[in-house]
C-alpha positions in Angstrom: 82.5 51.5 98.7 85.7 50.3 98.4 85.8 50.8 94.9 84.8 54.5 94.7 87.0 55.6 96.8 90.2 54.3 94.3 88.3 55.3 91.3 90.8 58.7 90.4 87.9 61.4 90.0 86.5 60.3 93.9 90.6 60.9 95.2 90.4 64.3 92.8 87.7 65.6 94.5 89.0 64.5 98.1 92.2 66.5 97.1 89.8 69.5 96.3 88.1 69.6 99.2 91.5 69.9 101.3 92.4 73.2 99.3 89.0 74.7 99.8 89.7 73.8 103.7 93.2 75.0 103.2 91.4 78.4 101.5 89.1 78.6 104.7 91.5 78.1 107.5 93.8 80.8 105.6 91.2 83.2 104.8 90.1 82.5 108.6 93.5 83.0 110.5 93.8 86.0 108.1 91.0 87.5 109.0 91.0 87.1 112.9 94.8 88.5 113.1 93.7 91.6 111.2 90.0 92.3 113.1 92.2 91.6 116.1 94.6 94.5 114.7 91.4 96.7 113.9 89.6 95.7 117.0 92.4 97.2 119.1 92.9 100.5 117.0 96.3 99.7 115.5 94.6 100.1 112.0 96.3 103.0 110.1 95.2 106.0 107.9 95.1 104.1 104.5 92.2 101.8 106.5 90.4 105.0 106.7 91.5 106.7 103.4 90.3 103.7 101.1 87.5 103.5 103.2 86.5 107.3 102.3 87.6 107.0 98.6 85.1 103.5 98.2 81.8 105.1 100.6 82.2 108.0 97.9 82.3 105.6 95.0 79.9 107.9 93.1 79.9 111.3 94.6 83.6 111.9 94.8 85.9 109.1 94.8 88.1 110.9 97.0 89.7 110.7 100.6 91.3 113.9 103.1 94.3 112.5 103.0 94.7 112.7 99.3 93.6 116.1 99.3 89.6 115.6 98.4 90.7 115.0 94.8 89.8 112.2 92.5 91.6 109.3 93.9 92.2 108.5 89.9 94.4 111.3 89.7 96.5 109.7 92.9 96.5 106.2 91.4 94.3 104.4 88.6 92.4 102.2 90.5 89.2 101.4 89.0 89.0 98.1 90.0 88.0 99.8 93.9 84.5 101.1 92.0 83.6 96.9 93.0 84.2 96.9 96.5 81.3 99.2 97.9 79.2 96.3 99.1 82.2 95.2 101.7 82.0 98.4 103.0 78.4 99.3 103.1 77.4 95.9 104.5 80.1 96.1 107.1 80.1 99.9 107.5 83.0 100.6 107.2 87.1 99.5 107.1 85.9 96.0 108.7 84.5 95.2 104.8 87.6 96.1 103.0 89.5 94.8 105.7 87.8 90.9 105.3 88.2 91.8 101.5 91.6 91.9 101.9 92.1 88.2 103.9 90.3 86.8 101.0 91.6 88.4 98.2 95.1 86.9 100.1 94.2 83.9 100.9 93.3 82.9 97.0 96.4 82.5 95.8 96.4 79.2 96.8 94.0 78.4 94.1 96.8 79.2 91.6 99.3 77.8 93.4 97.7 74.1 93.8 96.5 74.5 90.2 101.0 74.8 89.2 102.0 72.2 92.0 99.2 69.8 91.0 100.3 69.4 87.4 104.1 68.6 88.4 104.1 66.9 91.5 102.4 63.6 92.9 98.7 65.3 94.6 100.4 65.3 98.3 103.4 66.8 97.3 101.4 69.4 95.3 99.2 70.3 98.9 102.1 69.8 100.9 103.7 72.5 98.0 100.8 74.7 98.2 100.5 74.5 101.8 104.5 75.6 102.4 103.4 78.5 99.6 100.7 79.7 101.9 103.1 80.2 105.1 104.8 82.7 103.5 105.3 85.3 105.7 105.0 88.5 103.6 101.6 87.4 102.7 100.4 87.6 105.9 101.8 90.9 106.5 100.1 91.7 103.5 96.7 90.2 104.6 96.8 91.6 108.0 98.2 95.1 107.5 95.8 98.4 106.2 94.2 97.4 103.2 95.2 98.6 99.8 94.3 98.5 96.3 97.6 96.2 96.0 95.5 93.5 97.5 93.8 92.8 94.2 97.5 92.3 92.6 98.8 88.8 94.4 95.8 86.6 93.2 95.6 87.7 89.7 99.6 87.6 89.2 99.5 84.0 90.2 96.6 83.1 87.8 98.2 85.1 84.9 101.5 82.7 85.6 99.1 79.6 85.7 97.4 80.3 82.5 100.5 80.9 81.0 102.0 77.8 82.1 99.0 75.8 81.5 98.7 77.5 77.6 95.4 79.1 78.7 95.8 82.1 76.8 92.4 83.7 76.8 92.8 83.7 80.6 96.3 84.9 81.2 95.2 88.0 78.5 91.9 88.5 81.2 93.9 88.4 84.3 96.0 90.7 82.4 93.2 93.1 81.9 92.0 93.5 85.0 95.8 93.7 86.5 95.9 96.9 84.5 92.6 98.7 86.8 94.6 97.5 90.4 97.3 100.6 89.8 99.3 102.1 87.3 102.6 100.5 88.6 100.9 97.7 87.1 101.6 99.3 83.5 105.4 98.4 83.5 105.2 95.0 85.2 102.7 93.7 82.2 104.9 95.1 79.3 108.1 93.7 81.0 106.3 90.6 81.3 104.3 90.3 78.1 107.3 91.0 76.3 109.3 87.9 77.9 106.3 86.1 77.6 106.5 86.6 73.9 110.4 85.7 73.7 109.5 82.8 76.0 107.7 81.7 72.8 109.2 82.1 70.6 108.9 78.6 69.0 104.8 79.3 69.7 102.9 81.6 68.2 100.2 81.6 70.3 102.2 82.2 73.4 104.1 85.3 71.0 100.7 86.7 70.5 99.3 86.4 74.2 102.6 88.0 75.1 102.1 90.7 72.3 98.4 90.6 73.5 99.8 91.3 77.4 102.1 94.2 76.3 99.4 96.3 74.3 96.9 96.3 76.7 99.8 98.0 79.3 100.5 100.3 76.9 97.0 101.0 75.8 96.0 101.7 79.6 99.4 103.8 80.6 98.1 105.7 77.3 94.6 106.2 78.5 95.3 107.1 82.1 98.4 109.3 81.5 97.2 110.9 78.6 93.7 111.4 78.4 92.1 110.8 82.1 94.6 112.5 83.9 94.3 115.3 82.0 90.6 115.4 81.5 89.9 115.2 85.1 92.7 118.3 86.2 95.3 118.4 84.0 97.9 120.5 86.4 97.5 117.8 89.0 101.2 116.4 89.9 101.6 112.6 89.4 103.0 112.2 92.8 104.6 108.3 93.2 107.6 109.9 90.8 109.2 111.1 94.2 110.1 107.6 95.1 112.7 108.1 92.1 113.6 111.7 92.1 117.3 110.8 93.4 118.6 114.1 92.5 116.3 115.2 95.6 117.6 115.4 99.5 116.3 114.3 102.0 113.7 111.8 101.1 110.1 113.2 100.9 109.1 110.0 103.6 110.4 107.9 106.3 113.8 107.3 105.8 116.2 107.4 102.9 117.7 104.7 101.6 121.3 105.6 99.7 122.2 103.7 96.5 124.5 101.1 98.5 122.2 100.7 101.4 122.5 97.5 102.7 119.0 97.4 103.1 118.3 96.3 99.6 120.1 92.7 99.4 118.5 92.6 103.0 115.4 93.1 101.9 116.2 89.9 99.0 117.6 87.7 101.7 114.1 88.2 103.5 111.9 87.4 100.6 114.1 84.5 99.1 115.0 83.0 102.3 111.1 81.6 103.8 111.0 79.9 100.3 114.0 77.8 100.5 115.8 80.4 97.8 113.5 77.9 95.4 112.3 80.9 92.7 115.8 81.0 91.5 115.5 78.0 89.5 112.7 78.9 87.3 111.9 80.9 84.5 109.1 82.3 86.5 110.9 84.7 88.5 111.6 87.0 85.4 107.9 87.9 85.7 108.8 89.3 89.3 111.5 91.6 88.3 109.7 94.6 87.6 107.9 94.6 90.8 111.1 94.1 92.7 112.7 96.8 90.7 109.8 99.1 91.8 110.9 98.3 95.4 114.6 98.1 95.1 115.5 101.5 92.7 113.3 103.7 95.2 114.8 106.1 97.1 112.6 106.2 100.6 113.2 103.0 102.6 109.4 103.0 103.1 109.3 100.4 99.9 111.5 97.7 101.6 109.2 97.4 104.6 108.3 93.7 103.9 105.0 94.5 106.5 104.0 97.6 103.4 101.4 97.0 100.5 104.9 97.1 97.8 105.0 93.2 98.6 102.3 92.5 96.6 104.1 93.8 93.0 106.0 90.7 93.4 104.4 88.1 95.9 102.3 86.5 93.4 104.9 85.9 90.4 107.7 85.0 93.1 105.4 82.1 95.0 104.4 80.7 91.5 108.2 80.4 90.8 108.4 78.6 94.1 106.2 76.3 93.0 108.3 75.3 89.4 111.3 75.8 91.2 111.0 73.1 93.4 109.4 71.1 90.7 113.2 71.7 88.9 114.3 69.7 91.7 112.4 66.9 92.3 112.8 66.2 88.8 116.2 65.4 89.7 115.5 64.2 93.1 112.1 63.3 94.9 114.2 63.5 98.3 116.3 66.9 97.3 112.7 68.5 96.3 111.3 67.1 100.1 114.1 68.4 102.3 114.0 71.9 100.1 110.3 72.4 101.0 110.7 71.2 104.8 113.7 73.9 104.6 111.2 76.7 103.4 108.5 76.1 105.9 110.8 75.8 108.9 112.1 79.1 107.6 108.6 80.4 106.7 108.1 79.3 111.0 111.0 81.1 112.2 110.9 84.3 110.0 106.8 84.3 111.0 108.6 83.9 115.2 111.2 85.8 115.1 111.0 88.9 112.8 107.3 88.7 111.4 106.0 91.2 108.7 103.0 91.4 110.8 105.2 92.8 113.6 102.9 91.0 116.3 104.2 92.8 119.1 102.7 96.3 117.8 99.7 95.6 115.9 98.5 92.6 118.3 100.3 93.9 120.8 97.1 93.5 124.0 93.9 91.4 123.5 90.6 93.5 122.8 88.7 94.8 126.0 85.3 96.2 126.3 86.8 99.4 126.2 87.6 99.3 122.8 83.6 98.5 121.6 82.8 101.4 124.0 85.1 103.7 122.0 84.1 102.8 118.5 80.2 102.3 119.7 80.9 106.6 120.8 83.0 107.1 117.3 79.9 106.1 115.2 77.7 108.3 117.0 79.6 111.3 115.8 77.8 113.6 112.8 79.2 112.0 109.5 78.3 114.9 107.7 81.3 117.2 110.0 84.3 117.7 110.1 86.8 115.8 112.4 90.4 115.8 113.6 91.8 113.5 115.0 95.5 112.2 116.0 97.2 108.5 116.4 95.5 105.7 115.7 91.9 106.7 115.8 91.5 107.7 112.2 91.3 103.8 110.9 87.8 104.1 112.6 86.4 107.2 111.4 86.9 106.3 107.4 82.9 106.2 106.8 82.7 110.0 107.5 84.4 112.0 104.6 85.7 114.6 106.0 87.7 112.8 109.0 91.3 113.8 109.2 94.5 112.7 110.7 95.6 116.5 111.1 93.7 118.9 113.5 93.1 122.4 112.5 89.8 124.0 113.5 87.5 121.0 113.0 83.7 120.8 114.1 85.1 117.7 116.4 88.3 117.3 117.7 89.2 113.1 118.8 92.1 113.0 121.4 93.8 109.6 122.2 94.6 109.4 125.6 95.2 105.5 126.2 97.6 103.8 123.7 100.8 106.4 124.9 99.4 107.7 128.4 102.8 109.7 128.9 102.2 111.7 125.6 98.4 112.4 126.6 99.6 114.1 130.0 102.2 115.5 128.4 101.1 117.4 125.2 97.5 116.5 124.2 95.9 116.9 128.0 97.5 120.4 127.8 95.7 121.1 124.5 92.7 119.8 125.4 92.9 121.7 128.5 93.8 125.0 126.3 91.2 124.7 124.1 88.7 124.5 126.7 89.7 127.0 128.2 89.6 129.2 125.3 85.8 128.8 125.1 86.3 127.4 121.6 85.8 124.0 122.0 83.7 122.1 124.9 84.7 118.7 126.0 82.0 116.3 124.7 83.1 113.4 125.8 85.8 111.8 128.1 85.4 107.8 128.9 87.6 104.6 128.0 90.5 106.4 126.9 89.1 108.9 124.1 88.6 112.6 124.7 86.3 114.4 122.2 85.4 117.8 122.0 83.2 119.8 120.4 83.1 123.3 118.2 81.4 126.2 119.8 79.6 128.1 117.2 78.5 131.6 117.8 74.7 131.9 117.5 
């Protein structure tokens, strides 16, 4: 016994076994903090919008709150037409929701797979491990899902096939990159392109960069000049007005000028939980254009390290955490030791103290009863009508297609009258009260905090 357990490939596939239970305990805390978040209705609109544009995979692809049009013409997202079984065997947000904690919580595979081949195997976990504190990437996990969440995994296996010389695989990760969003378009040609100067001494690595490049241009081609256009061509691309400078105010939340201090904030934040590491490896180039797409916008809504823009840059910047601190121990095991204790005690007190997650909203009260009761009446409501609804409510109405966050003559009206009691017997008991009244709407329902009423229709 003795001797199998120091024969190498017995310790390899102990080592193994601790990143799958890494994988599970961070898939797990993942997905508890974010059913915790849905479970209490702090969920948001894009839970229910990607939730309406998946359920209508094949009759629509659409969502209200993008107007009922294609959701290609929003963003080019093919790679959603794979998720319909998370939300058909979950029915509903909960499915893209656990999507989501997974799709996050495997970039660890990459990760281990850089860390192993520099450092001795407990320094690699112990790497990987500090890696998968990071506290973006639990915002990420936790917040409303996105099509963003494909992005962070597959960035960190195109760096890992490029730095392993697997070329065939950093072209596929490539590929499929290119259906998460169009954003993606710019970040592979950038990156292809320093791929292929990074190589310059191999031509293999020239032509997987080369490789990289075409297939960005080749899909910003396809989408921007023939789907687009084929599906409505006097549809207005819409993500431009995050750039549109010359415009004023900001089309958003808040407006960031071009020497707001929130931008080298916002790099303080991000570099800061990983021990400032990525700066010391060629890796970080790959996670320029990403932060460009964050940094040159003009709506502070982008430098919201709890928003989906994280994830343009997460993956390439924690794979240059990884070489980084491998450019240290190189020169010193003990330098490389105290510079990963450093990130994960500032990983802990970022996570404490100013948290993506921003615990004290979106987990702000344990679940109750009450909130079953009012997603158990929710689900009983026609998904074939119309519904308006206000607050928070819309992240559970996503599997009904024509739910909306704006009320305006609906078959069902949805009133939320217990996460701000002062604004409910302020303004929406009064317009509950109205309608009524008005003989044009009869009150349904009024239990655990949700009033819902109901269109009269003239026989």
């Amino acid at each position: 016994m003795d001797d199998l357990r120091a024969h190498p490939s017995y310790r390899d596939v102990g080592w193994h076994v601790a990143i799958a239970a890494l994988y599970i305990i961070l898939a797990g805390i993942y997905t508890y903090l974010a059913m915790w978040r849905y479970t209490i209705f702090r969920a948001g609109i894009d839970d229910a919008t990607f939730t309406q544009i998946v359920n209508s995979a094949l009759t629509g692809f659409s969502a209200t709150e993008e107007g009922s049009v294609n959701h290609l013409l929003v963003h080019f997202s093919p790679i959603l037409f794979i998720t319909p079984p998370f939300v058909r065997a979950f029915d509903g947000a909960r499915g893209l929701i656990l999507l989501q904690c997974l799709l996050t919580a495997a970039i660890i595979f990459p990760l281990w797979g850089m860390a192993v081949s520099r450092f001795p195997k407990w320094l690699a976990f112990a790497t990987t491990v500090v890696a998968a504190t990071y506290p973006p990437m639990s915002a990420g996990a936790v917040g409303d899902f996105h099509e963003l969440a494909f992005a962070p995994p597959l960035t960190a296996a195109l760096v890992w096939a490029v730095d392993r010389k697997r070329w065939w695989v950093a072209i596929a990760a490539a590929a499929i990159l290119a259906t998460v969003k169009e954003d993606q378009f710019v970040s592979l040609a950038l990156i292809g392109l320093v791929i292929a100067l990074m190589g310059r001494q191999d031509r293999q690595m020239q032509r997987c960069g080369l490789w990289i490049t075409a297939i960005a241009v080749i899909a910003a081609g396809f989408y921007f000049g023939l789907l687009r256009p084929t599906i409505d061509p006097h549809f207005r691309y819409f993500s431009l007005h995050y750039y549109e400078w010359w415009r004023s105010p900001a089309t958003t939340t808040g407006f960031a000028d071009a020497l707001s201090p929130l931008r080298p904030q916002y790099l303080f934040a991000i570099l800061l939980p990983l021990g400032f590491l990525p700066l010391g490896s060629r890796y970080m180039l790959f996670a320029l254009p990403g932060l460009a797409e964050v940094l040159l916008s003009r709506e502070a809504v982008t430098m919201d390290l709890g928003a989906q823009y994280t994830a343009t840059w997460s993956g390439y910047i924690l794979c240059a955490f990884v070489d980084g601190a491998s450019q240290v121990f190189r020169r010193s095991r003990f330098a490389a030791e105290g510079a990963l204790l450093f990130a994960l005690l500032a990983s802990i007190w970022t996570s404490r103290y100013y948290s993506p997650i921003s615990p004290g909203f979106a987990l702000y009260r344990p679940p109750t009863i009450d909130d079953q009761l009012r997603e158990r009446e929710l689900a009983t409501l026609p998904r074939a009508a119309t519904i308006g609804t206000g607050g928070w409510i819309i992240g559970h109405l996503g599997m009904d297609p024509h739910a909306t966050i704006a009320m305006s003559d609906q078959d069902y009206l949805v009133f939320d009258a217990f996460t701000d009691p002062t604004y409910w017997k302020t303004i929406d008991a009064l317009k509950v009260e109205q309608l009524v009244k008005s003989g044009t709407y009869a009150k349904i329902f009024d239990k655990t905090g949700i009033v819902i009423l109901a269109k009269k229709h003239p026989f």
